[in-house]
C-alpha positions in Angstrom: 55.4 13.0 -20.6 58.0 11.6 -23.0 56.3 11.6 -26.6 57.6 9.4 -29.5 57.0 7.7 -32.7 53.7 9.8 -33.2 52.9 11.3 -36.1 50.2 14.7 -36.1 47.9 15.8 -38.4 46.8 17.5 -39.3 50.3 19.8 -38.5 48.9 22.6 -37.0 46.6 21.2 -33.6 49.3 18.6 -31.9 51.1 20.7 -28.8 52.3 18.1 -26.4 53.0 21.4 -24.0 55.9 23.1 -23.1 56.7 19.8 -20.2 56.8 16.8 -22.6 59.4 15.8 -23.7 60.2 15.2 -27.5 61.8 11.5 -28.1 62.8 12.4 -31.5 61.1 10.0 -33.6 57.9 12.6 -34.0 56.3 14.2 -36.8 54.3 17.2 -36.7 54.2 17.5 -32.9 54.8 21.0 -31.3 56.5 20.5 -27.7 55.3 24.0 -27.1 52.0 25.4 -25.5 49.5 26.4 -28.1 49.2 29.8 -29.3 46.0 31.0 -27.9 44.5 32.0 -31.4 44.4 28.3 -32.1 42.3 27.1 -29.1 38.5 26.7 -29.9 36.7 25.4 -27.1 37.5 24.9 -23.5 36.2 21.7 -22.2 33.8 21.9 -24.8 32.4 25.6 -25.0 33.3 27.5 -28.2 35.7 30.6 -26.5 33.4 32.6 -29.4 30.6 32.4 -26.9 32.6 33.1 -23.7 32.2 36.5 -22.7 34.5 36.6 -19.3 36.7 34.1 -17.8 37.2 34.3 -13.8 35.0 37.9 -13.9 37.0 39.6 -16.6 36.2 40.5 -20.1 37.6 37.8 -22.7 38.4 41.0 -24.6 40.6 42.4 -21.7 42.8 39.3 -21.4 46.4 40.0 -22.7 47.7 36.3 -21.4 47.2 33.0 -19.8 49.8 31.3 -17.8 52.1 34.0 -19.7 51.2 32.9 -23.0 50.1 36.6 -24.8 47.0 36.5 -26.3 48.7 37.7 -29.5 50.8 35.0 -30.3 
C-alpha cells in the first residue's frame, strides 16, 4: 500500500507494516511492524486474557513472523 498525506496520532499506534510504502508527505506513521509490546487485542480479545496461541503458552513465545517478543 503506498501511504501519504496522513497524519497519526496519537504517534505511538500508526504502523502501516513493514510492505507500505511511505509517500513522504506523512506524519507520525511508522512503516515498520509493531513492536509486539504495543499490541492489545487481537481481533478484539485483550492478549492479557490469552493464555496460548496455536497450543503454546503466550509466555513461551519468543517471536511472531520474526518480530521478538522483546522488542
Amino acid at each position: 500500500m503506498d501511504v501519504d498525506y496522513l497524519n497519526g496520532s496519537p504517534d505511538t499506534t500508526w504502523y502501516m507494516g513493514a510492505n507500505s510504502t511511505d509517500g513522504t508527505h506523512n506524519s507520525q506513521i511508522y512503516f515498520t511492524v509493531p513492536p509486539l509490546s504495543s499490541i492489545a487485542a487481537i481481533a478484539g480479545v485483550a492478549l492479557a486474557s490469552i493464555a496460548k496461541f496455536c497450543g503454546i503458552a503466550i509466555a513461551d513465545i519468543e517471536a511472531v513472523a520474526g518480530v521478538s517478543n522483546t522488542s
